[in-house]
VODREN-592860 format. One record per residue (C-alpha): residue in three letters; chain; x, y, z. Coordinates in steps of 0.001 Angstrom, whole numbers, padded with zeros to 6 digits. Each point is the difference from the previous one (the first is absolute). Layout:
   r c      c1      c2      c3
 ALA A       X       Y       Z
...
This chain:
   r c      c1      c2      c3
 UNK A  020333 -081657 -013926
 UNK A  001790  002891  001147
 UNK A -000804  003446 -000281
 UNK A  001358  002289 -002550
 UNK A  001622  002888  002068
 UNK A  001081  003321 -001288
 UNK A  003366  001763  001673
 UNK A  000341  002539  002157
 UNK A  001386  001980 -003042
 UNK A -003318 -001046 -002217
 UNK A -002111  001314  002658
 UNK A  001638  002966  001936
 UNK A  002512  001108 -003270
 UNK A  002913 -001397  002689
 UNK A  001655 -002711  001026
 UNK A  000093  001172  003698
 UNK A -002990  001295  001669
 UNK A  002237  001837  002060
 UNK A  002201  001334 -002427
 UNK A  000437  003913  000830
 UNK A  001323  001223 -002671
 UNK A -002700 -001361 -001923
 UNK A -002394  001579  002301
 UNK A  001280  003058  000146
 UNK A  000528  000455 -004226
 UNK A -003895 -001386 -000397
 UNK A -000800  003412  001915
 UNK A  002272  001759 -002324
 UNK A -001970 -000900 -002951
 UNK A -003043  001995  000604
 UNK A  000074  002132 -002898
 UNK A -003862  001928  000079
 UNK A  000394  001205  003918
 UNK A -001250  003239 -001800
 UNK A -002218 -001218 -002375
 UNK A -004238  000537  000913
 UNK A -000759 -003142 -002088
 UNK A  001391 -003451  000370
 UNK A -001427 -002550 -002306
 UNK A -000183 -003868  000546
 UNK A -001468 -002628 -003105
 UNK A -002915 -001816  001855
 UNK A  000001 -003479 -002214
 UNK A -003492 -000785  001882
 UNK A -003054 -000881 -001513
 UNK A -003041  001492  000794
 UNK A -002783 -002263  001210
 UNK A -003692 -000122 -000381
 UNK A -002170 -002205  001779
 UNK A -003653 -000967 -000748
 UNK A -000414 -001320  003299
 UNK A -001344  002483  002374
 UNK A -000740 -001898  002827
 UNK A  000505  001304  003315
 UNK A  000742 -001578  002813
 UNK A  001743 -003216 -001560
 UNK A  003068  000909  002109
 UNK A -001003  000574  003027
 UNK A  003083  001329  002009
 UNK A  000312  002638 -002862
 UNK A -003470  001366  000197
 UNK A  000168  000136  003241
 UNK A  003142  002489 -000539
 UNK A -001962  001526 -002570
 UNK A -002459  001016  001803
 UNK A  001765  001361  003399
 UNK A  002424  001936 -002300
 UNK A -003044  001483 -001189
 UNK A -000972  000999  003677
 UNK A  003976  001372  000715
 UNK A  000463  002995 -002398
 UNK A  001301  002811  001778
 UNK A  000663  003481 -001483
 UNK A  003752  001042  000227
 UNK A -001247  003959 -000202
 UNK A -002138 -000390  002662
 UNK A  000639 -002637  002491
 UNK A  002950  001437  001083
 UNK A  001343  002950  001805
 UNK A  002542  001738 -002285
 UNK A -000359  003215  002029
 UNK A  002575 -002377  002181
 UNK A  003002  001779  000340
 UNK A  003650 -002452 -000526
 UNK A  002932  000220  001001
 UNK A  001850 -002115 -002784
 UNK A  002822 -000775  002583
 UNK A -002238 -001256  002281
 UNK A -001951 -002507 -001995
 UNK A  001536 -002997  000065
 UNK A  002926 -001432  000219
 UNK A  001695 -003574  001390
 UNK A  003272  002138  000829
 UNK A -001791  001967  003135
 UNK A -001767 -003181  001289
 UNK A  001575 -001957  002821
 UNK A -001120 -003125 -001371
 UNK A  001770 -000022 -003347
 UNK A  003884  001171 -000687
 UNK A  001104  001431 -003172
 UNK A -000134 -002956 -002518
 UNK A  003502  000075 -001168
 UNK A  001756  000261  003149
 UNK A  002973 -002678  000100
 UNK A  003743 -000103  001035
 UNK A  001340  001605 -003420
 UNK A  000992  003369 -001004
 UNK A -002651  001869 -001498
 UNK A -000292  003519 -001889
 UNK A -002777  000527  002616
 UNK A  002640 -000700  002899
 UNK A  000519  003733  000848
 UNK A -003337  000711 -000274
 UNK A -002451  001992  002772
 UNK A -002854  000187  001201
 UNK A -000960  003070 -002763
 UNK A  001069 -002377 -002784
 UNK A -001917 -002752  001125
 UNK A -003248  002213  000478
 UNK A  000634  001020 -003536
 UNK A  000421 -003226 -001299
 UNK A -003510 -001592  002099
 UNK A -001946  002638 -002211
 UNK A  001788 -000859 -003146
 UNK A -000866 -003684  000279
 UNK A -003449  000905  001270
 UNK A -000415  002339 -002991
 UNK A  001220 -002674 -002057
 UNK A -002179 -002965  001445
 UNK A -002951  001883 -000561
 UNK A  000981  000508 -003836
 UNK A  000406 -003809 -000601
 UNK A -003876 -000739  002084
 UNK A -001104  003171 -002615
 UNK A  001778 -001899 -002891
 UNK A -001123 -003313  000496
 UNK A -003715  001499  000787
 UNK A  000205  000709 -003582
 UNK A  001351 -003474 -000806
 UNK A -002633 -001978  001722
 UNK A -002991  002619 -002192
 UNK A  001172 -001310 -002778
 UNK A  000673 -003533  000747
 UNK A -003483 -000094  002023
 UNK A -001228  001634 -003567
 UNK A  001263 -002614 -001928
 UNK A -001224 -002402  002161
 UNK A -003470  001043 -000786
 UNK A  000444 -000248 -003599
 UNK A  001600 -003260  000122
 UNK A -001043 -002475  003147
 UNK A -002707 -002535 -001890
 UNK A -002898  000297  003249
 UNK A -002246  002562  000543
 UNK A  000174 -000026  003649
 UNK A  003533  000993 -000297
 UNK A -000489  002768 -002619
 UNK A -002380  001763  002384
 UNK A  002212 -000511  002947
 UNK A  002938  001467 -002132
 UNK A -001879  002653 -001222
 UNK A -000546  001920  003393
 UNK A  003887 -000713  000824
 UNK A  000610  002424 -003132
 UNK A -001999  002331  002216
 UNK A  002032 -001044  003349
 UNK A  003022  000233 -002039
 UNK A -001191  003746 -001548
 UNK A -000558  000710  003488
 UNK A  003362 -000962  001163
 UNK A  001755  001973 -002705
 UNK A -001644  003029  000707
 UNK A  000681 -000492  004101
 UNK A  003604 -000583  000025
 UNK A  000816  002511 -002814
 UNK A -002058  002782  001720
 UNK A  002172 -000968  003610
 UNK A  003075  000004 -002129
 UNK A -001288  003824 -001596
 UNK A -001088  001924  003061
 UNK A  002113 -001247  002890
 UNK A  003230 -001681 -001009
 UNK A  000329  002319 -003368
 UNK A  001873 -001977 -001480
 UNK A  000434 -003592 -001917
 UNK A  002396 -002657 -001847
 UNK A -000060 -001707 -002839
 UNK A -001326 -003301 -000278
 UNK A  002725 -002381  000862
 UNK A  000860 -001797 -002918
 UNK A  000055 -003635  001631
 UNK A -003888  001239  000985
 UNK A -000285  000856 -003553
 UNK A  001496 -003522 -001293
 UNK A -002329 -002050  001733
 UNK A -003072  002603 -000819
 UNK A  001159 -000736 -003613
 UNK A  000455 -003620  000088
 UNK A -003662 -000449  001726
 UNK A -001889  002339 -002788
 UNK A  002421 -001972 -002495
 UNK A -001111 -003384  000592
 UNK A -003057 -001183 -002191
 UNK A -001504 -002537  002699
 UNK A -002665  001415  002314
 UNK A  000945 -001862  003042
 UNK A  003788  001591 -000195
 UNK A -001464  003066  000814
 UNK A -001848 -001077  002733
 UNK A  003280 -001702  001300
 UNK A  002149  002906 -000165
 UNK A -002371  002951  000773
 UNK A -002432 -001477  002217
 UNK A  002494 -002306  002018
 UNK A  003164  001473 -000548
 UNK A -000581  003535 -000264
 UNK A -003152  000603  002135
 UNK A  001479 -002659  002275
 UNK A  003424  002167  000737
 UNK A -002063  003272  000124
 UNK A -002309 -001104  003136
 UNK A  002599 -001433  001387
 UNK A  001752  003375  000151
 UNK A -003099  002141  000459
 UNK A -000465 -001915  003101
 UNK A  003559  000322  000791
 UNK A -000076  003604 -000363
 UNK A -003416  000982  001447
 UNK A  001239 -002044  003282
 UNK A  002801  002821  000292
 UNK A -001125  003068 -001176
 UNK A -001066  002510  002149
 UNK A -001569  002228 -002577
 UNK A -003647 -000276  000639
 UNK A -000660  000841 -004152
 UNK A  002004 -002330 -001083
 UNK A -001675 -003268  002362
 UNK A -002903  000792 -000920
 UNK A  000738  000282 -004116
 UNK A  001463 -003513  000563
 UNK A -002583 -001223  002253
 UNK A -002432  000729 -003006
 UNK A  002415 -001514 -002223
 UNK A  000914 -002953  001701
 UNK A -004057 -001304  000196
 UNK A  000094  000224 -004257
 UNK A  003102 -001565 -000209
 UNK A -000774 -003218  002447
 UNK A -002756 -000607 -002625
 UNK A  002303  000095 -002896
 UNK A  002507 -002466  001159
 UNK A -003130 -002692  001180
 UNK A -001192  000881 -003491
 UNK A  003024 -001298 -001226
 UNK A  000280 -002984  002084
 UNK A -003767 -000870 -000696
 UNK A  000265  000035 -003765
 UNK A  003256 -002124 -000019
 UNK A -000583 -002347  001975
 UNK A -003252 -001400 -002092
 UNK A  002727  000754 -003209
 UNK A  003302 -001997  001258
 UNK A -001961 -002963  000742
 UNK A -000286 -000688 -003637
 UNK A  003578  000421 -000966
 UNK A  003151 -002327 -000915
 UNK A  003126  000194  002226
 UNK A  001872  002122 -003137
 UNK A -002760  002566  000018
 UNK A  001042 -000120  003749
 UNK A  002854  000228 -000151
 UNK A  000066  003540 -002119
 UNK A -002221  001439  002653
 UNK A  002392 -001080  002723
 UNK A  002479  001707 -002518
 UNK A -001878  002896  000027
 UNK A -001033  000453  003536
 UNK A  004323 -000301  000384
 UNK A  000571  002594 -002332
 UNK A -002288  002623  001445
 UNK A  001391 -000572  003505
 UNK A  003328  000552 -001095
 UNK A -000988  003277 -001857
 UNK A -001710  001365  003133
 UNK A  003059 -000876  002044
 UNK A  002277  001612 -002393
 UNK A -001862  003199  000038
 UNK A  000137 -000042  003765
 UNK A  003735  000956 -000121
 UNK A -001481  003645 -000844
 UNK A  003250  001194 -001988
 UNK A -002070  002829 -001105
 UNK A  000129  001516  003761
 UNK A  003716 -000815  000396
 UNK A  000607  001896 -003410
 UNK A -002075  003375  000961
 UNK A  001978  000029  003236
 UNK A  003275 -000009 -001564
 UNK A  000908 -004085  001394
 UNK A  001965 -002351 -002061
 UNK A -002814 -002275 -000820
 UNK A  002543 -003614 -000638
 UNK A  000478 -000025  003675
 UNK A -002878  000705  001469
 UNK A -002094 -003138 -002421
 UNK A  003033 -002158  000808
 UNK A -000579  000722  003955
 UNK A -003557 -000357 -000117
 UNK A -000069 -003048 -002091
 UNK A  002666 -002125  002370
 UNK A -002123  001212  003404
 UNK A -001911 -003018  001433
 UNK A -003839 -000075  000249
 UNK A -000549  001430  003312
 UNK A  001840  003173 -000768
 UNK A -002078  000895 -003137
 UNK A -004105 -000165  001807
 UNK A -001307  002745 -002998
 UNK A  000938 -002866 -002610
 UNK A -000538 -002539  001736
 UNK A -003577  000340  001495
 UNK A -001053  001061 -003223
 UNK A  000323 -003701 -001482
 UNK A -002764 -000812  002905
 UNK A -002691 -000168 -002063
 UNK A  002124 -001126 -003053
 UNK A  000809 -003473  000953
 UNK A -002747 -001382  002105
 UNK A -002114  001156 -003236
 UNK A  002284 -001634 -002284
 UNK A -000214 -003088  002484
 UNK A -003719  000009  000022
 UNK A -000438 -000204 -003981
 UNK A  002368 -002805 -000016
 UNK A  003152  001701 -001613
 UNK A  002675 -000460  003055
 UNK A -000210 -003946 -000522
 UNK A -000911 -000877 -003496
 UNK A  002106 -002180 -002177
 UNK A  002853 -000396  002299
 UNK A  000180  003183  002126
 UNK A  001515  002119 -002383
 UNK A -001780  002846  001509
 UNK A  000707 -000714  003277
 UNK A  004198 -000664 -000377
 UNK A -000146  003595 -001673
 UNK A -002136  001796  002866
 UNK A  002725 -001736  002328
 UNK A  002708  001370 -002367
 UNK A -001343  003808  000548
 UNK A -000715 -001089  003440
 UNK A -003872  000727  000200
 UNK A -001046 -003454  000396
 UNK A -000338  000480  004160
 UNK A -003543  001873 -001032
 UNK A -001860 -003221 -001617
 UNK A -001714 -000921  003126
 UNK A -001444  003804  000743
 UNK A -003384  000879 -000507
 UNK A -000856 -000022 -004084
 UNK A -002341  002871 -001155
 UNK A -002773 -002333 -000276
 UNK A -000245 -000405  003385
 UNK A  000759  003689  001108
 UNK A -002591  001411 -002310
 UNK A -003053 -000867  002795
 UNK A  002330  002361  002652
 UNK A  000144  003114 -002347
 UNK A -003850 -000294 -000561
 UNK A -000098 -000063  003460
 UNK A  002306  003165  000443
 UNK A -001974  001845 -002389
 UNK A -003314 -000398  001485
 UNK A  001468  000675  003875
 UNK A  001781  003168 -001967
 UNK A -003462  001120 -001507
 UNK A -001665  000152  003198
């Protein structure tokens, strides 16, 4: 029997994932950029369990216990008598290796552009990228919270409960870089803030492991990786060196825990994690477009989505690489073929699909252990 399988419009709210004026109105619609408090209704219930033994997981207390081992202090462990030069951190413009991504053959607002605007614009997005990794910080405490409340085994409630502390941790880093040496910030991005919603939303446990732990945590090592690679700023590799260790853990948490859990379900609970797993990489791709930079500098935002959207795959690396850890991840819990590919034909529609075969988290996790102890030497 074939699968019953929701539209385009059912899942994203359009008919075309690459509809741009639908992208561009969806950021529009953020209505509390100003507000302290956003609330979300968490339909979750919280669970108990009598069974207290440890150890019946084994892969999980063995995360457990070398998170344990890994806390690092964010006040202390680094050097923030570091002085930065926010031009200077990072930026794929002023690297040889990557081009600006929306380079192409058509006119552009950004066509009479220099070198000054361009310098301006690198610490604008960088400003901006590191609100959306303070943002979703906050996202993954209190999905990683409700995961502790709500996952049935006890070896994953006390794994979860020191990634509230990681994810504390990670709050306080990135807002304290953002405070005292880039003094300044941006909104959270309100396809970030759509997906946040939708994971905190849901009332099954294992959809927010899928879209924090995979999704999420998957895109944000990805880029932390991408970013510590380039930056020169000896502050900032170190912050994500730190960071980078916790959240390797995360993501194999993650892919431990469902792994043991979609081995027990039908195709059509299958398919609405495939679904799922779509809809979050579409949101994170949408937000990628950045409008909010083009809008502080003063750029017409239509064309600058409509160029970036139409570039091919080897002109956009930022986006790109970070759907590395994304898809093998999604290919190692069985997502990308199950049923009849669903997931797969839509990773090939967003054209991510050429990552399935890199190395998943699960098998990366043993080389950041490594780098941590060579780095504590």
């Amino acid at each position: 029997m074939a699968l019953a399988t929701r539209t385009d419009e059912e899942i994203l709210g359009r008919s075309d994932v690459n509809d741009i004026d639908t992208i561009i109105d969806i950021s529009r619609t953020n209505s509390d950029v100003t507000s302290v408090i956003h609330a979300v209704q968490d339909n979750s219930d919280a669970l108990f369990t009598w069974d207290y033994a440890k150890g019946a997981r084994p892969q999980l207390e063995r995360l457990y216990e070398k998170a344990k081992t890994s806390q690092w202090n964010a006040q202390t462990d680094l050097d923030w008598s570091i002085e930065v030069d926010p031009y200077e951190v990072f930026s794929v413009f002023t690297e040889s290796d990557f081009s600006p991504e929306f380079e192409n053959d058509r006119s552009l607002p950004t066509d009479s552009w220099g070198d000054a605007e361009w310098r301006e614009f690198s610490f604008e997005s960088l400003k901006w990228r590191m609100s959306q990794f303070l943002h979703g910080e906050q996202g993954a405490l209190l999905c990683t919270a409700k995961i502790v409340e709500t996952v049935p085994w006890i070896d994953a409630k006390y794994y979860a409960a020191t990634q509230v502390v990681d994810e504390a941790r990670h709050v306080e880093v990135f807002g304290k870089y953002i405070d005292t040496k880039l003094g300044d910030s941006y909104p959270i991005n309100v396809h970030l803030k759509m997906l946040l919603d939708d994971i905190i939303n849901d009332s099954r446990w294992d959809m927010t492991y899928l879209g924090m732990q995979i999704m999420v945590e998957g895109l944000a090592l990805a880029a932390f990786g991408f970013m510590r690679q380039l930056t020169p700023e000896p502050l900032l590799k170190e912050l994500l060196r730190y960071v980078m260790a916790d959240e390797a853990r995360h993501v194999a948490f993650g892919v431990l825990s469902l792994q043991e859990f979609y081995r027990e379900l039908t195709a059509a609970e299958l398919r609405e994690r495939q679904e799922f797993a779509f809809e979050a990489a579409v949101r994170m791709r949408d937000r990628f477009v950045s409008q909010e930079v083009w809008e502080r500098m003063g750029v017409p935002v239509r064309p600058m989505v409509e160029n970036f959207l139409s570039l091919p795959a080897e002109q956009k690396p930022f986006q790109n690489i970070l759907f590395s850890k994304i898809v093998p991840n999604c290919k190692k819990l069985g997502l990308l073929d199950a049923g009849d590919g669903w997931l797969r034909r839509r990773f090939e529609d967003i054209h991510v699909i050429e990552y399935e075969d890199w190395a998943d988290t699960g098998e990366e996790y043993e080389d950041f252990q490594i780098e941590e102890e060579v780095a504590a030497v």
